[in-house]
C-alpha positions in Angstrom: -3.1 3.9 -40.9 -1.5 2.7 -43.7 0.3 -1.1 -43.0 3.3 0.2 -45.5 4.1 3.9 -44.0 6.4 4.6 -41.4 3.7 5.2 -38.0 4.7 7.6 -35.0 4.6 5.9 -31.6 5.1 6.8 -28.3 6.9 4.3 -26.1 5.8 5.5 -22.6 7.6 3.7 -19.9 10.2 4.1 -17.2 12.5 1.1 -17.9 15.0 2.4 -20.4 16.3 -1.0 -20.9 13.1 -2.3 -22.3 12.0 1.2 -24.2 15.5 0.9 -25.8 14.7 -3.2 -26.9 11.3 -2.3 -27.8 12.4 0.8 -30.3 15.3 -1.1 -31.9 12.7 -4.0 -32.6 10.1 -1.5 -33.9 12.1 -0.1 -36.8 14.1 -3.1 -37.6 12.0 -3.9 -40.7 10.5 -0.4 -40.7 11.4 3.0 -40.8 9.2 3.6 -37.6 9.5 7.2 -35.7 9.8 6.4 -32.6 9.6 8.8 -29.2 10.7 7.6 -25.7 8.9 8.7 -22.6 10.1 8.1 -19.0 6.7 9.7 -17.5 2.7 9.6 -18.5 3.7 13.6 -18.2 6.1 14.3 -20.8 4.2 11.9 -22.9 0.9 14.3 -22.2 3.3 17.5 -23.4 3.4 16.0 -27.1 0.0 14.7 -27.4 -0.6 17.1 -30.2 1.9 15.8 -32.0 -0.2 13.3 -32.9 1.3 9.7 -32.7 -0.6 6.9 -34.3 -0.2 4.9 -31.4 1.1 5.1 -27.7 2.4 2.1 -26.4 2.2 3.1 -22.3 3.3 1.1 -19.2 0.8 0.4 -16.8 3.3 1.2 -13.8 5.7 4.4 -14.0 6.8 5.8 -11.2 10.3 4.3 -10.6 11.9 7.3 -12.6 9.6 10.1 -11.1 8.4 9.2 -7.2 5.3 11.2 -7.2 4.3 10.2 -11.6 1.0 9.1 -12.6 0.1 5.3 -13.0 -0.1 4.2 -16.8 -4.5 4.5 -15.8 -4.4 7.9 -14.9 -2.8 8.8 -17.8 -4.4 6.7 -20.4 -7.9 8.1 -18.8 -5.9 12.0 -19.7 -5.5 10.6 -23.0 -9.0 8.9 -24.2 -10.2 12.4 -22.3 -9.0 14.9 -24.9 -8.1 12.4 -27.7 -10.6 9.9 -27.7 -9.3 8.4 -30.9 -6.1 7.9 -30.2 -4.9 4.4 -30.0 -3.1 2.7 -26.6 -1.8 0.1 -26.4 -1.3 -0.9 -22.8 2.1 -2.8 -21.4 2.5 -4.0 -18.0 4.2 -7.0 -16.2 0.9 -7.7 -14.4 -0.8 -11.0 -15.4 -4.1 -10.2 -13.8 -7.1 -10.5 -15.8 -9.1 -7.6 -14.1 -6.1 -5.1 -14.5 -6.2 -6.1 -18.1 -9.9 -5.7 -18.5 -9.8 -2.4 -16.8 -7.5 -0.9 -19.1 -9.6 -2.3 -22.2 -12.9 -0.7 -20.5 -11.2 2.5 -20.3 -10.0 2.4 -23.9 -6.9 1.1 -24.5 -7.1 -0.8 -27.6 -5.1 -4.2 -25.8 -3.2 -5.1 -22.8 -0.2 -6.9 -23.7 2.1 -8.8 -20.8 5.9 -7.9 -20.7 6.6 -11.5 -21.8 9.0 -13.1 -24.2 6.4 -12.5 -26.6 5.4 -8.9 -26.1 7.4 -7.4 -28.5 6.1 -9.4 -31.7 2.6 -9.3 -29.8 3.0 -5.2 -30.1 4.5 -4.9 -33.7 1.1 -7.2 -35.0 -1.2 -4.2 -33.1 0.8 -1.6 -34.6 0.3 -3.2 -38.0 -3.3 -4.0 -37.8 -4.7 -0.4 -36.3 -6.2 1.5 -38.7 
């Protein structure tokens, strides 16, 4: 990816407060396109769009009772695109949740902290 283009991410995750936070922060300083899922599911319907990076919760079934975890789907995901990059988000502090993720290829696991939306924005800029 080039550092200076615009980059297509997926924001997959069922708080809207936070997807909401985390787009406006994305494309302050660049012309980022952004698409919001509420479900692993919808996000799955526009996988051949081909974002350059899906930033997808570890937990989302608040919107959607019966949704898939952000595992299932990120296993979905390396499946038929193993390529693709993930970041994974999650308020979960656990080390083995975060080494899970990585050993099923998400690229990092980043903590909903004060710090996760800088933390995302310097992944985003350093995938290639």
């Amino acid at each position: 990816m080039d550092l200076d283009m615009p980059k297509k991410i997926f924001i997959v995750d069922d708080d809207t407060m936070l997807t909401e936070a985390l787009k406006d922060y994305l494309t302050r300083n660049t012309l980022n396109d952004i698409y919001i899922f509420n479900t692993g599911e919808e996000c799955l319907n526009h996988l051949s769009e081909n974002p350059d990076v899906i930033i997808l919760d570890y937990y989302l079934n608040s919107v959607q009772k019966d949704a898939a975890n952000g595992m299932e789907i990120l296993q979905v995901i390396k499946k038929h695109y193993p390529g693709m990059h993930v970041i994974m988000l999650s308020s979960q502090e656990h080390y083995a949740i975060a080494l899970q993720t990585i050993q099923k290829g998400a690229e990092q696991y980043v903590v909903k902290d004060e710090t996760a939306f800088e933390k995302i924005a310097s992944l985003i800029r350093e995938l290639n």
